[in-house]
MMTF fields as JSON, N, C-alpha, C and O atoms, coordinates in Angstrom:
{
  "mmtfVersion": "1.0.0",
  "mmtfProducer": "UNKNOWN",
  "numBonds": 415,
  "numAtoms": 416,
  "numGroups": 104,
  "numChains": 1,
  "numModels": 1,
  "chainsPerModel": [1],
  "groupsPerChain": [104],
  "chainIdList": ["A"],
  "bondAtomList": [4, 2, 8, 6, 12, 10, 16, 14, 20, 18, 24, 22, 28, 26, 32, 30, 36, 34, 40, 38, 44, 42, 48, 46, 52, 50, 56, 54, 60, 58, 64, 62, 68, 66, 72, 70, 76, 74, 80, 78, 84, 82, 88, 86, 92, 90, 96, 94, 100, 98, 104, 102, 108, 106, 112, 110, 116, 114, 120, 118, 124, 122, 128, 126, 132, 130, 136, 134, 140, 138, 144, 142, 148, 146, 152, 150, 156, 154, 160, 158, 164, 162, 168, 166, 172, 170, 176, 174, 180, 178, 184, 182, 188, 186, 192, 190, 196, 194, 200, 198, 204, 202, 208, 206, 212, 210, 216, 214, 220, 218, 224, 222, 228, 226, 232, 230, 236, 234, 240, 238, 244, 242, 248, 246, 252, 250, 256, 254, 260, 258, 264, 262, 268, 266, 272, 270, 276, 274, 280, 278, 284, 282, 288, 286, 292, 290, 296, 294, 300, 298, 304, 302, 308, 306, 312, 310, 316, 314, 320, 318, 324, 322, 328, 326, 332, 330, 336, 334, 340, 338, 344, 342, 348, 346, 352, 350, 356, 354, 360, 358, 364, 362, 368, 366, 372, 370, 376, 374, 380, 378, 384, 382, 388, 386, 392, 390, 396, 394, 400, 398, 404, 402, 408, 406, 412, 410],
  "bondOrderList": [1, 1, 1, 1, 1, 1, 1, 1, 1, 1, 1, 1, 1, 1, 1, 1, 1, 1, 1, 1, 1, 1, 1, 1, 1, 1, 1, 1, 1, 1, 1, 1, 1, 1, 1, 1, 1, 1, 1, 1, 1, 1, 1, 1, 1, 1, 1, 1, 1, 1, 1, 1, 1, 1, 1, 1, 1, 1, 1, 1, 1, 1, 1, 1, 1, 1, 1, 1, 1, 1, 1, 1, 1, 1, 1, 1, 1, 1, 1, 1, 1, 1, 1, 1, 1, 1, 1, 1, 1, 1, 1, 1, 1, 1, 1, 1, 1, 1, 1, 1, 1, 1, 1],
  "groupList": [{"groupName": "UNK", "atomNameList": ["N", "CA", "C", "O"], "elementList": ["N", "C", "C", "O"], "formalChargeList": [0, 0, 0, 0], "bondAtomList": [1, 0, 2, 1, 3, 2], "bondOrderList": [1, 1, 2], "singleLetterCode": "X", "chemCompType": "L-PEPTIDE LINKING"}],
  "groupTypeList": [0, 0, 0, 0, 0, 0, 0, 0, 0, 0, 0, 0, 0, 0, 0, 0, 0, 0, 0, 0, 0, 0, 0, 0, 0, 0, 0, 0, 0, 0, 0, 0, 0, 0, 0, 0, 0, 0, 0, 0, 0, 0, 0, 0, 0, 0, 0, 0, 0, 0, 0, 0, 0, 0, 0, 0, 0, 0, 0, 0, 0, 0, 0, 0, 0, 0, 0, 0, 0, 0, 0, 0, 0, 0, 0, 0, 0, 0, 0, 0, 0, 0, 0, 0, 0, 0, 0, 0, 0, 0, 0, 0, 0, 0, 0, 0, 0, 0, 0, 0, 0, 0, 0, 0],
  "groupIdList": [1, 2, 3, 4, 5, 6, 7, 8, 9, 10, 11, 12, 13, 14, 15, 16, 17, 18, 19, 20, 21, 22, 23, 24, 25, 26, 27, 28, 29, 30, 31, 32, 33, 34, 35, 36, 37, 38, 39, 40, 41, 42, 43, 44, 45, 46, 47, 48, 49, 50, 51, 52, 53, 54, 55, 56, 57, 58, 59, 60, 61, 62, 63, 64, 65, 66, 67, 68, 69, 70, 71, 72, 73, 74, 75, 76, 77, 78, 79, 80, 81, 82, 83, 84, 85, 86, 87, 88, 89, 90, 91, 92, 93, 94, 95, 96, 97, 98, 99, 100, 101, 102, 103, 104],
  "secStructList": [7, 7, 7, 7, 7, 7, 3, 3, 3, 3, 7, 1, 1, 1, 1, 4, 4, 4, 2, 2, 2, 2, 2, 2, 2, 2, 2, 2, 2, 2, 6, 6, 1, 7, 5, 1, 6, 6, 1, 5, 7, 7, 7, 3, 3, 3, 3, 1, 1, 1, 3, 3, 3, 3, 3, 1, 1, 7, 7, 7, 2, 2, 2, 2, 2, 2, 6, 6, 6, 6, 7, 7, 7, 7, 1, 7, 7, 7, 2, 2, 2, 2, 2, 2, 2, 2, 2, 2, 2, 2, 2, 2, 2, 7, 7, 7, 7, 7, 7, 7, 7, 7, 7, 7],
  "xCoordList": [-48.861, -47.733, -46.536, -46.092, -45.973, -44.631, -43.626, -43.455, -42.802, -41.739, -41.025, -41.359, -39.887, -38.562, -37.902, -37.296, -37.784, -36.743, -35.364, -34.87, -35.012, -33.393, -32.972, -32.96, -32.674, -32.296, -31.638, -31.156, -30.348, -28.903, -28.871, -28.886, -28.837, -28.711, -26.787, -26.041, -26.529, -25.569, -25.559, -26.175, -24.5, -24.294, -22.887, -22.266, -22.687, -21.066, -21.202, -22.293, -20.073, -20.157, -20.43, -20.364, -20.797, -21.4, -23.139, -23.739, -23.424, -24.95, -25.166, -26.276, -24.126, -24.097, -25.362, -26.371, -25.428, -26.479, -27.988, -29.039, -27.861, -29.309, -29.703, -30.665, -28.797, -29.521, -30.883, -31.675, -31.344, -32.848, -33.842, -34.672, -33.585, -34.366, -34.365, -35.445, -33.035, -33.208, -33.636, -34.371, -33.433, -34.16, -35.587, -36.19, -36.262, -37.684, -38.475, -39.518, -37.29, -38.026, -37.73, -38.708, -36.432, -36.768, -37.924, -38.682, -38.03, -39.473, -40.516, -41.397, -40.608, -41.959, -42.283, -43.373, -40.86, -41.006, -41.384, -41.696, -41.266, -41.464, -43.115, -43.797, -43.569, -44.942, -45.668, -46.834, -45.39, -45.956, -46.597, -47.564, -46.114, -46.164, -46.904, -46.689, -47.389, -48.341, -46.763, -46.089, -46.408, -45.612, -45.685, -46.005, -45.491, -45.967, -45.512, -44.779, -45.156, -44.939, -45.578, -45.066, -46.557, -47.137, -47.199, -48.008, -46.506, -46.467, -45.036, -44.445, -44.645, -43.071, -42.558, -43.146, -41.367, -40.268, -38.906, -38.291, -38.621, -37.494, -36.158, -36.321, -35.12, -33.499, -32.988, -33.432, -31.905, -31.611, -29.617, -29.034, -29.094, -27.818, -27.179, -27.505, -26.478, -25.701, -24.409, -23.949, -23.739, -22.162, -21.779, -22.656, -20.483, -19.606, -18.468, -18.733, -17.269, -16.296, -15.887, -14.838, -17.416, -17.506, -18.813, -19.325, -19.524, -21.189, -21.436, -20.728, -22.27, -23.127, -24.51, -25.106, -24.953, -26.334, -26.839, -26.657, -27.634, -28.413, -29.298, -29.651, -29.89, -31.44, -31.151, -30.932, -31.298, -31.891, -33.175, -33.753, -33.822, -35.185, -36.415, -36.583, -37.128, -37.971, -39.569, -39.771, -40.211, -41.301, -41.677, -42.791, -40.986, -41.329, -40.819, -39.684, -41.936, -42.096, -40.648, -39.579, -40.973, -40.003, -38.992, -38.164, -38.589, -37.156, -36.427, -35.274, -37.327, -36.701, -36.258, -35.342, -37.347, -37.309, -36.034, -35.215, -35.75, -34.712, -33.384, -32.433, -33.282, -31.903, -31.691, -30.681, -33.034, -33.068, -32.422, -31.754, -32.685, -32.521, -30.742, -30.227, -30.343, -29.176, -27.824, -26.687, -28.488, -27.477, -27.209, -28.06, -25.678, -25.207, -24.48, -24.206, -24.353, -23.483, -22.451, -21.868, -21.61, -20.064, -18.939, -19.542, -17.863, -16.894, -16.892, -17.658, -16.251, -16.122, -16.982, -17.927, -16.972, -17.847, -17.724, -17.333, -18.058, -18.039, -19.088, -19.63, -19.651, -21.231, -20.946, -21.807, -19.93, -19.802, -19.568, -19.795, -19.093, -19.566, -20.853, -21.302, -21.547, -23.133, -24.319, -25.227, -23.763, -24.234, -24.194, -25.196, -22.717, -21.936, -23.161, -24.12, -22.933, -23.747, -24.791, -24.614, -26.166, -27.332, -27.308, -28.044, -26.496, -26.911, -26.459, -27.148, -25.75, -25.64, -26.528, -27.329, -26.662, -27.761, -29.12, -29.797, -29.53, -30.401, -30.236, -30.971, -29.446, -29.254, -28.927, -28.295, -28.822, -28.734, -30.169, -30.603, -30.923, -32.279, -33.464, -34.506, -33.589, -34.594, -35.308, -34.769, -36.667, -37.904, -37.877, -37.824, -37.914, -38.185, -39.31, -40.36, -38.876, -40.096, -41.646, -41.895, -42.497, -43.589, -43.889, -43.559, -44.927, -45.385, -46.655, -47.492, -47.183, -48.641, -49.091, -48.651, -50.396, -51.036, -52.524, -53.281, -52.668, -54.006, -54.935, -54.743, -55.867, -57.029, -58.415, -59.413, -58.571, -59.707, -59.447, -60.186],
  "yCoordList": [38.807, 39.542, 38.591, 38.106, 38.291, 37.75, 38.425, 39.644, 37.35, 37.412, 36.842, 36.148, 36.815, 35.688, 35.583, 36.605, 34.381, 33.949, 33.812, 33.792, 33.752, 33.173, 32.582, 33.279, 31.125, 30.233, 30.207, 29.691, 30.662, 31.151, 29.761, 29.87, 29.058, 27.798, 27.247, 26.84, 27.456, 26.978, 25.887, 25.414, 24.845, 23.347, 22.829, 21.777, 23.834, 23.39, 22.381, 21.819, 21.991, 21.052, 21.532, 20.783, 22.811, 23.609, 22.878, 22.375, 23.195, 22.521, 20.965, 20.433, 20.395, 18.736, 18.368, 17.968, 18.443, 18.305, 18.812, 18.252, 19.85, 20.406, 20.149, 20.617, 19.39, 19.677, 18.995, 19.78, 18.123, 17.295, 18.725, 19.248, 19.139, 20.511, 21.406, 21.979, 22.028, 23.143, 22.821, 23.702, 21.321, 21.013, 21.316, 21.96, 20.865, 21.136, 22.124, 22.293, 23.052, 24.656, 24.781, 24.699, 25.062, 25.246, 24.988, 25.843, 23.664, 23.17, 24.034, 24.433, 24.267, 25.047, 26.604, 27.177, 27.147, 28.2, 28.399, 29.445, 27.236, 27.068, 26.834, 27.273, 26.033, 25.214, 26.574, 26.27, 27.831, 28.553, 29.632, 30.247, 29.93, 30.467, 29.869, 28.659, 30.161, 30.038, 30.013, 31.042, 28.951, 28.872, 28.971, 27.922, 29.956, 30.016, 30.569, 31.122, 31.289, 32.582, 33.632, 34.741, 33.539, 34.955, 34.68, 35.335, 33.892, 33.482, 34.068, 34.978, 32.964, 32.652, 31.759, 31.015, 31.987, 31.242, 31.26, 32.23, 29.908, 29.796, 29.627, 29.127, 29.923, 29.657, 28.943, 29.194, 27.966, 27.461, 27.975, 27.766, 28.367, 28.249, 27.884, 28.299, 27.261, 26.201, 26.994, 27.559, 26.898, 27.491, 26.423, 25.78, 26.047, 25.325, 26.375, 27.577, 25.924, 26.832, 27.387, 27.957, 27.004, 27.911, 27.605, 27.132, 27.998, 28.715, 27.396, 27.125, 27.047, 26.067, 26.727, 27.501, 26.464, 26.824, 25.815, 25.578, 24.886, 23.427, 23.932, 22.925, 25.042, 25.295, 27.158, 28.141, 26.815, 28.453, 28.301, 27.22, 29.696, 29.879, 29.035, 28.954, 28.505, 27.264, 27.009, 26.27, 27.427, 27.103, 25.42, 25.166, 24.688, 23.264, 22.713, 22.296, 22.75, 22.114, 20.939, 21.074, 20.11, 18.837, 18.994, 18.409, 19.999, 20.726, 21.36, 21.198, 21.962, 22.874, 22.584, 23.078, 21.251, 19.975, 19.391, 19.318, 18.844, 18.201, 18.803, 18.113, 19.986, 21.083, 21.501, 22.02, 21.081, 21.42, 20.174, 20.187, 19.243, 18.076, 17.248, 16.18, 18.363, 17.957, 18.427, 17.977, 19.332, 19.807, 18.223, 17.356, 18.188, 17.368, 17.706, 16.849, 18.815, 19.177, 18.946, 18.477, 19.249, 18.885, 20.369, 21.281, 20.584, 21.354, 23.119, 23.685, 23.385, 25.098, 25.529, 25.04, 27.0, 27.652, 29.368, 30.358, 29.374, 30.603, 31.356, 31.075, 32.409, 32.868, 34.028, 34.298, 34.471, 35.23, 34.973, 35.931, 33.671, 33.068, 32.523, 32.236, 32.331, 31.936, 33.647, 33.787, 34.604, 35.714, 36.205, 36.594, 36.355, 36.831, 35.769, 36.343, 34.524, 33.507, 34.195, 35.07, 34.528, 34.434, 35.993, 36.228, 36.976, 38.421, 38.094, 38.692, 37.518, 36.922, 36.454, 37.046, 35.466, 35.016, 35.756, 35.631, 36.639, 37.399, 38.409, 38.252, 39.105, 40.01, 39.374, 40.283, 38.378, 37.697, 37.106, 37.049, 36.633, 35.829, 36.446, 35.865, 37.383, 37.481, 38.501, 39.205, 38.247, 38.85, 40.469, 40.731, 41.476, 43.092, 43.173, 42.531, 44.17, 44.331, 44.67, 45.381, 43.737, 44.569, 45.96, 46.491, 46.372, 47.633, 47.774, 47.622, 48.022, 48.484, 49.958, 51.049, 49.484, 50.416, 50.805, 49.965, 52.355, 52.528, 52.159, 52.344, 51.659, 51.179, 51.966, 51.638, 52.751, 53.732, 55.12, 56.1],
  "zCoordList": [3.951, 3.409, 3.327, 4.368, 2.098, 2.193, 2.971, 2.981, 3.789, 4.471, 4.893, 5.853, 4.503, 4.643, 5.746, 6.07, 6.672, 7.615, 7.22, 6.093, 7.98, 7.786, 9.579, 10.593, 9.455, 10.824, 10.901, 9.893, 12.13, 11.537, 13.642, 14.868, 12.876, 14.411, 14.552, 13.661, 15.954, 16.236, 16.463, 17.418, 15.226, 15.294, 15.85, 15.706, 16.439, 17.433, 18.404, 18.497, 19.301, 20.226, 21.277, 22.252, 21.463, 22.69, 22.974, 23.923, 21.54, 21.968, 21.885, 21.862, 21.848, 21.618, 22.654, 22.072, 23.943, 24.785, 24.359, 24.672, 23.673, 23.345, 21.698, 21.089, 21.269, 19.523, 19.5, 18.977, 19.768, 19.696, 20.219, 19.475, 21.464, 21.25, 20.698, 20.547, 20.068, 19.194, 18.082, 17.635, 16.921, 16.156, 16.382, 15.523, 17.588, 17.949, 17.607, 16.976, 18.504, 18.265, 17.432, 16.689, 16.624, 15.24, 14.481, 14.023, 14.363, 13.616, 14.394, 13.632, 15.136, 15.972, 15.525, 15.521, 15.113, 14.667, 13.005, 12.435, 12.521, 11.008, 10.83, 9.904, 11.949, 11.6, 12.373, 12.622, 12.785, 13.085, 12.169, 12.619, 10.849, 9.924, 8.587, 8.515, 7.938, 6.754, 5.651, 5.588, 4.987, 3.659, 2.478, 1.918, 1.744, 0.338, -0.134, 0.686, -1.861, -2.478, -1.914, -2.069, -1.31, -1.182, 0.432, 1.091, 0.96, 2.616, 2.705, 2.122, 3.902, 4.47, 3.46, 2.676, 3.643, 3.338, 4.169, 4.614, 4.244, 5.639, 4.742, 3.629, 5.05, 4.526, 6.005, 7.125, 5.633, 7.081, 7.06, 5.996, 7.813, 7.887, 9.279, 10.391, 9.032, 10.469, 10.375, 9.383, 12.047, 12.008, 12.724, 13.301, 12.824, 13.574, 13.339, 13.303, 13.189, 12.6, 11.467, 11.165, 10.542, 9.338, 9.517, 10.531, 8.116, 8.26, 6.825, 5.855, 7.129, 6.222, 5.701, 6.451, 4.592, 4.079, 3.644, 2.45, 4.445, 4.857, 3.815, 3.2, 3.247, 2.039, 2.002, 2.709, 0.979, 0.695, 0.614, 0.499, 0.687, 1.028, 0.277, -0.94, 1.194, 0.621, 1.207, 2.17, 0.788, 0.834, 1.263, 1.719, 1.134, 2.02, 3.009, 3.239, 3.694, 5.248, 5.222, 5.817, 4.558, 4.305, 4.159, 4.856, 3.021, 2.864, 4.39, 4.789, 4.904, 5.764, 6.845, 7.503, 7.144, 8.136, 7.931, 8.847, 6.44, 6.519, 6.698, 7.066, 6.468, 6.47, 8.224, 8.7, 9.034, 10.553, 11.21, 12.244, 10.551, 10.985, 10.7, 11.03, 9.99, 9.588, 11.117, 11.254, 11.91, 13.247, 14.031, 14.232, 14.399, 14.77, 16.483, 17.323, 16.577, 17.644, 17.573, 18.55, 16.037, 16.593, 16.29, 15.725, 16.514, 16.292, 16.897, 17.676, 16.499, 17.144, 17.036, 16.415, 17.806, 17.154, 16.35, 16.968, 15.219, 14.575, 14.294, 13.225, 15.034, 15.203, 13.896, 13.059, 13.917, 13.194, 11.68, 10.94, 11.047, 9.472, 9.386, 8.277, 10.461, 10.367, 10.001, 9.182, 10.984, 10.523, 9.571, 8.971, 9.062, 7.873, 6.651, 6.137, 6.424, 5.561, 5.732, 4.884, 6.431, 6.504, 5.849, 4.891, 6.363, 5.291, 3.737, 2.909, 3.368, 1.811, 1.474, 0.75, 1.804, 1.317, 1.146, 0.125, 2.342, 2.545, 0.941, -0.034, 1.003, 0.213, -0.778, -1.316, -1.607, -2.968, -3.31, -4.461, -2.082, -2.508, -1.884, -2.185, -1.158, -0.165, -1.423, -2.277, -1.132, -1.823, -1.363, -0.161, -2.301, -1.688, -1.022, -1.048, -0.351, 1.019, 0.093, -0.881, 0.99, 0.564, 1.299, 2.36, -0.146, 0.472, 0.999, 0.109, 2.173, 2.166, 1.843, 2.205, 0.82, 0.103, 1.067, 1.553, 1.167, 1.439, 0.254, -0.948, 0.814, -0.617, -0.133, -0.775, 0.694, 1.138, 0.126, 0.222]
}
């Protein structure tokens, strides 16, 4: 069944100590899922003291890698333009829900 992520990762200077791991898991949570049109698709958005959109929703590993890979740990933090970003986006690009059909 298609179904869309959205990575809404804090790139402030709070996590300066942890970004090499949250990149990690991030990637861990991506390589956990099957990618495709008719798979997942990941969107990445970063906050510091405003909200970044590193990819809209993308079917490649590489892409998504590279938009994960872009957290630096620096500046404030605004959780709330990273949320705010990820329902826009959501609601401008995200695929309609599928439906399941009985087939008996």
């Amino acid at each position: 069944m298609p179904i869309d992520f959205i990575l809404v990762l804090d790139d402030s200077g709070s996590v300066l100590s942890s970004v090499q791991a949250m990149r990690n898991f991030a990637k861990a949570i991506v390589s956990g899922f099957d990618l495709g049109e008719e798979a997942s698709r990941f969107a990445v958005v970063t906050f510091t003291s405003a909200a970044t959109l590193r990819t809209e929703f993308s079917t490649a590993r590489s892409t998504i890698g590279s938009a994960i890979n872009q957290l630096t740990g620096r500046g404030w933090t605004s959780i709330s333009d990273g949320l705010r970003m990820a329902q826009q986006e959501y609601t401008l690009r995200a695929r309609p829900a599928s439906m399941l059909r009985n087939t008996y």
